[in-house]
C-alpha positions in Angstrom: -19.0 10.3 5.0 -17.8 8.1 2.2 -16.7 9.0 -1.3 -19.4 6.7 -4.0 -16.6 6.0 -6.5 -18.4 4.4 -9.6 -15.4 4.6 -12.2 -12.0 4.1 -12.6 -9.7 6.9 -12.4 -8.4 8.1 -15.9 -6.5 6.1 -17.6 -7.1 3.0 -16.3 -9.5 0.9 -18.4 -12.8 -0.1 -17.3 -13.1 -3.8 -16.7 -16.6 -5.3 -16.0 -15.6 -8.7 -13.6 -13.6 -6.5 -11.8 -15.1 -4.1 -8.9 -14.1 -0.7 -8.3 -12.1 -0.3 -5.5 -11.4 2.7 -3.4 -9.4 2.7 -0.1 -8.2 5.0 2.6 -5.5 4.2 4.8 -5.3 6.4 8.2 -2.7 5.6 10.6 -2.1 7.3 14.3 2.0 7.1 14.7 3.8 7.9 17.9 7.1 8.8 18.3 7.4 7.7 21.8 5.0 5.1 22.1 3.1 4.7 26.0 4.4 2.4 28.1 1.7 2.0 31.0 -1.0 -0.9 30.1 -4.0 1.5 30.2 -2.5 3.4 27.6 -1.7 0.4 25.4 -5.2 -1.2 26.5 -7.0 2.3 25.1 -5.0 2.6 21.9 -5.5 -1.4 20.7 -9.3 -1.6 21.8 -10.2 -0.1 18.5 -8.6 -2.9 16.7 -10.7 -5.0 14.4 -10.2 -7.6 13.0 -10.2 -8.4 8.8 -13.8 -9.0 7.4 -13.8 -11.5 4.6 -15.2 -9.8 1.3 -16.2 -11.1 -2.1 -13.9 -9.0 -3.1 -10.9 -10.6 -1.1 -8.4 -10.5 -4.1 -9.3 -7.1 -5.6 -8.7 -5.4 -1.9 -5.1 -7.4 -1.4 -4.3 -8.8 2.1 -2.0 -6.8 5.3 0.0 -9.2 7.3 1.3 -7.4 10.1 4.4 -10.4 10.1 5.1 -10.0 6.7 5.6 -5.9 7.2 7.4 -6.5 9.9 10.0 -9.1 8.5 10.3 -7.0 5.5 11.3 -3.6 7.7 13.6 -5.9 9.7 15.3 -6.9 6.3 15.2 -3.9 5.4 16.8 -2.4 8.7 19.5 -5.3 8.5 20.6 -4.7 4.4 20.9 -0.9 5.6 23.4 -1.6 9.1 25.3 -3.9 6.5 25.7 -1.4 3.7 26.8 1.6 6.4 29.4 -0.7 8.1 30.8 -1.7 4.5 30.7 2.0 3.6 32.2 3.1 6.7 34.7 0.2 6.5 35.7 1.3 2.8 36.1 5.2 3.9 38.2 4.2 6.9 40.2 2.4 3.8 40.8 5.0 1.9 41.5 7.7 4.5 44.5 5.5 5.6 45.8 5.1 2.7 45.6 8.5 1.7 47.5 9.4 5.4 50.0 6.7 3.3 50.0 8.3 0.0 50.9 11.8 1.9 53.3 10.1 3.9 55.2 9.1 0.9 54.6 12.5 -0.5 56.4 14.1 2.5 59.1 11.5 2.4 59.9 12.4 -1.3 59.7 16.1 -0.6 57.0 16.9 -2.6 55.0 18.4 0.2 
């Protein structure tokens, strides 16, 4: 079963040279993925490769490499921002251990 989309949604204007393009992306994720080579046979046999269309620029392009660098940049910018946080907290605890220090020293604690 397949959805006959003839229009734009709303709001987007109707342009002639341009097809109409309707997508569905479905995905099977596993938390834990198989590791025995029948498994991993099973799940990949259904994969198929990209079918060149007329409509090659409308559709846009997946590049398995490209996801992946980007989620490894991505991965790496958010290690680098938790050790600079976590760096910048273990700053500020010590020098509040300082700041009480001085406090006690001064007797106003």
């Amino acid at each position: 079963m397949h959805r006959l989309k003839l229009y734009p949604p709303p709001g987007v204007p109707f342009v002639v040279d341009s097809p109409v393009v309707d997508e569905h992306y479905d995905e099977v994720v596993f938390n834990s993925p198989p590791t025995d080579a029948t498994a991993l046979a099973r799940l990949t046999a259904g994969a198929v490769a990209e079918v060149p269309t007329p409509y090659g620029e409308s559709l846009g392009s997946f590049s398995a490499d490209a996801d992946l660098s980007r989620i490894q940049a991505a991965r790496r910018y958010v290690l680098d921002r938790r050790l600079e946080l976590h760096d910048r907290l273990m700053r500020a605890r010590l020098e509040a251990h300082r700041e009480k220090d001085e406090l006690r020293a001064l007797g106003a604690l």
